[in-house]
C-alpha positions in Angstrom: 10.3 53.4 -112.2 11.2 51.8 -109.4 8.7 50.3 -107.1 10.4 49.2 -103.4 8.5 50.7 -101.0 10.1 49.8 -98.2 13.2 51.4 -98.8 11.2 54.7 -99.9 12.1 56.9 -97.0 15.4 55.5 -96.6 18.2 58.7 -97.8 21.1 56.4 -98.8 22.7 60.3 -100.3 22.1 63.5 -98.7 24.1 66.9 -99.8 23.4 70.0 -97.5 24.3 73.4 -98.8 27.1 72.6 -101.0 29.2 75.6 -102.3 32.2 74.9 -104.8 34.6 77.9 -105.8 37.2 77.6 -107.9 40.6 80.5 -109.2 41.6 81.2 -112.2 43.9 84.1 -111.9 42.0 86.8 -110.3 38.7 85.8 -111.0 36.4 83.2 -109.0 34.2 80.8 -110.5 31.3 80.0 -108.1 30.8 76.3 -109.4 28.1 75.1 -106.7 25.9 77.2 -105.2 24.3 75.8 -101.8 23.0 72.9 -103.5 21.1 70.3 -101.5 20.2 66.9 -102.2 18.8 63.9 -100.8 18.6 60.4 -103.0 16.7 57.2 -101.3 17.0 53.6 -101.8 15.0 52.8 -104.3 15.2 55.9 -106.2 16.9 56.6 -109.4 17.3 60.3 -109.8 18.7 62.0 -113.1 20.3 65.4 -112.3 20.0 67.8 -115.8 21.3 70.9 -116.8 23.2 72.6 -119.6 26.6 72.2 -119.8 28.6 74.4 -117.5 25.6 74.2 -114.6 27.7 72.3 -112.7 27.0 68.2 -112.5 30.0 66.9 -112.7 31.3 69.0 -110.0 28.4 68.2 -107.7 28.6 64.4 -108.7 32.3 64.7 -107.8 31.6 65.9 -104.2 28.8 63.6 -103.9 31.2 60.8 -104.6 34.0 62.0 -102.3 36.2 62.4 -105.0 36.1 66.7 -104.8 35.6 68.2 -101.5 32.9 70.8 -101.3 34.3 74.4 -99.7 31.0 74.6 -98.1 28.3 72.3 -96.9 28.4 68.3 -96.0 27.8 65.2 -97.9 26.5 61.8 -95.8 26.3 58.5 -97.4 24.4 56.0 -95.4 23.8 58.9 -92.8 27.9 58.8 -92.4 29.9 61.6 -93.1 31.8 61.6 -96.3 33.2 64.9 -96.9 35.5 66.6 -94.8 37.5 63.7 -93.8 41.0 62.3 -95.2 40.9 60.9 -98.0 41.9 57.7 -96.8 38.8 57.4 -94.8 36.7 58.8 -98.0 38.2 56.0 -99.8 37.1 53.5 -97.6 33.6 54.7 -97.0 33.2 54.6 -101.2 34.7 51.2 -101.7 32.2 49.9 -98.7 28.6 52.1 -99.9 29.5 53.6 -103.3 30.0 52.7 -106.9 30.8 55.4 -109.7 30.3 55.2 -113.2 32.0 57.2 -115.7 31.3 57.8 -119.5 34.8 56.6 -120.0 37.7 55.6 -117.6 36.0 52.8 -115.8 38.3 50.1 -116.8 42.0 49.3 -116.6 42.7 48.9 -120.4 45.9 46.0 -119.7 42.5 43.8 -117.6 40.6 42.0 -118.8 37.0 42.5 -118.1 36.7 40.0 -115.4 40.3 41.2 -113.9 38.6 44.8 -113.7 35.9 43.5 -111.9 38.7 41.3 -109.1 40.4 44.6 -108.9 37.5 46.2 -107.8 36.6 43.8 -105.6 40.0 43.8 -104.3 40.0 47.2 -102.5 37.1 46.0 -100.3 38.5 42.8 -99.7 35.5 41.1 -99.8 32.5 39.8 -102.1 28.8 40.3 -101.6 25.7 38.0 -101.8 25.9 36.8 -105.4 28.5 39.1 -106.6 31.4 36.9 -107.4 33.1 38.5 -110.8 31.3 35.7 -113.3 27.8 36.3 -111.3 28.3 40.1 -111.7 28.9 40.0 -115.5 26.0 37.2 -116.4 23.9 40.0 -114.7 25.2 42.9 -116.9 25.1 40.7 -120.2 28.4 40.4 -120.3 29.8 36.2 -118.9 31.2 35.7 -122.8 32.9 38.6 -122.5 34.7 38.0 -119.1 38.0 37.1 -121.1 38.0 40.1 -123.3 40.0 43.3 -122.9 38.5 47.0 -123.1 39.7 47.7 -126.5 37.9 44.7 -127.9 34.5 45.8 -126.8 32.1 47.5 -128.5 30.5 50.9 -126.8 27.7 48.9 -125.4 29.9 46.2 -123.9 32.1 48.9 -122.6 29.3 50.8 -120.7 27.7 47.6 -119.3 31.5 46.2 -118.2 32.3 49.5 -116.6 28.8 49.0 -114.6 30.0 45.8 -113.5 33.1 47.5 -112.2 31.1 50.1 -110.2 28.6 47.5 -108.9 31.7 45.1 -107.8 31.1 45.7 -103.7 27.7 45.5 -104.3 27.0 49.4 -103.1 24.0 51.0 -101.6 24.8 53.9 -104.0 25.5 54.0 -107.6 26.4 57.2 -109.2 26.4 57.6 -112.9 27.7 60.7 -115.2 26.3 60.8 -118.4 26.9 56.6 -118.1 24.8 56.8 -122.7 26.4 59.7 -123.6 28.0 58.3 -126.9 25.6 54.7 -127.1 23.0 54.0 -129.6 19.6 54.2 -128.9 19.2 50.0 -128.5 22.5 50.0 -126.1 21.4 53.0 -124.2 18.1 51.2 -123.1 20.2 48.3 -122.4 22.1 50.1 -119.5 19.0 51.9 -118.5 16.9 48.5 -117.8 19.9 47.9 -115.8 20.1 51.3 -113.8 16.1 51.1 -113.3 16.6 47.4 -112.1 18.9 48.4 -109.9 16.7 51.3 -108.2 14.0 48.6 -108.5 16.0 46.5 -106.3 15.7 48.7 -103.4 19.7 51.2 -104.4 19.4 54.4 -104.6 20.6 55.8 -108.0 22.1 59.0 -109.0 22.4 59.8 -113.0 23.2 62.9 -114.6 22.6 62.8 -118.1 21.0 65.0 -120.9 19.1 62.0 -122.7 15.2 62.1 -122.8 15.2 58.9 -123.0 17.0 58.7 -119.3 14.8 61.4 -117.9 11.7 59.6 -118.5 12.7 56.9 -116.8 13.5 58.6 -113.6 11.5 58.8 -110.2 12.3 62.3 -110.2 14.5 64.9 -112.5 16.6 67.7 -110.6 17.1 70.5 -112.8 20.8 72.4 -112.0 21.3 76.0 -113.3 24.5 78.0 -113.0 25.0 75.6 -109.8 21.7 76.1 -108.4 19.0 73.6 -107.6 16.1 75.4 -109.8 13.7 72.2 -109.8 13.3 69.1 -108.1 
């Protein structure tokens, strides 16, 4: 759990009253259904649901990479959605990292590279965040050299954290981030996720692991793209 109070009542991610629709033919899919969110520093949130309820498509507006049909996402209290995407680009490179199951890293970088790459569409590096700094702090400064397709699942997950923590964002926002690790290497990303909330980020995880729900400030239940507990 994370414990920084100061940072409590800060909303790093609010969502007002998103709605999502999307054709198929004749028909209309009603993929988000006024859903409304806020996430504060600090906080790590898990967002669960079956499949079809309609997390990745709220985690995708969240991060700017889907634009809502109705409603408004802020990050930082700044408009994300609703502008071009050049602008949403910007804003996610400066406040927000995203962390995928799979298709985090560049498979013809190397670990490190990925990291540099990241890095590279801010133009800048944070506090303590230089590329060898940010891997020693995943696990991973032996591995800097190595490219994806000689990591293991573990090493995977924790270098394509790296790559989403690169800019050192005030939001991290993770889609099923264990889906396919052991028990041992799902903890090991969790400690890091909790850390992270710990350290006063606000983090957003949706995931159906127990073992990721427990660890959570606070579980957000989605249901046929409707908020049915928070």
């Amino acid at each position: 759990m994370s414990t920084i109070e100061s940072t409590v009542d800060t909303v790093a991610l609010r969502a007002e009253h998103l709605y999502r629709f999307y054709r198929a033919g004749d028909e209309e899919v009603l993929a988000l259904r006024g859903v409304s969110l806020d996430v504060r520093a600090g906080e790590l949130v898990v967002i669960a649901g079956p499949s079809g309820s309609g997390k990745s498509t709220l985690l995708a507006c969240l991060a700017g990479l889907d634009e809502p049909d109705g409603g408004t996402v802020r990050l930082g209290g700044r408009r994300l959605s609703h502008r071009p995407e050049a602008e949403r680009a910007a804003l996610r490179a400066e406040q927000l990292g995203v962390l995928y199951q799979y298709g985090n890293l560049l498979e013809h970088l190397t670990v490190e590279a990925n990291v540099m790459f990241a890095q590279s569409l801010l133009r800048s590096r944070r506090g303590d965040h230089a590329p060898r700094a940010l891997l020693a702090s995943v696990g991973l400064e032996s591995r800097a050299g190595a490219y994806p397709g000689e990591l293991s699942g573990g090493e995977t997950a924790r270098a394509g954290l790296a790559v989403a923590l690169a800019n050192d964002p005030s939001v991290l926002i993770a889609d099923e981030p264990t889906g396919e690790l052991d028990a041992d290497s799902e903890q090991r990303l969790l400690d890091l996720l909790t850390a992270r909330a710990a350290g006063g980020k606000a983090v957003l995880v949706a995931s159906h692991s127990a073992a990721v729900m427990r660890a959570a400030d606070r579980v957000v239940q989605l249901r046929d793209g409707q908020v049915v507990t928070s």
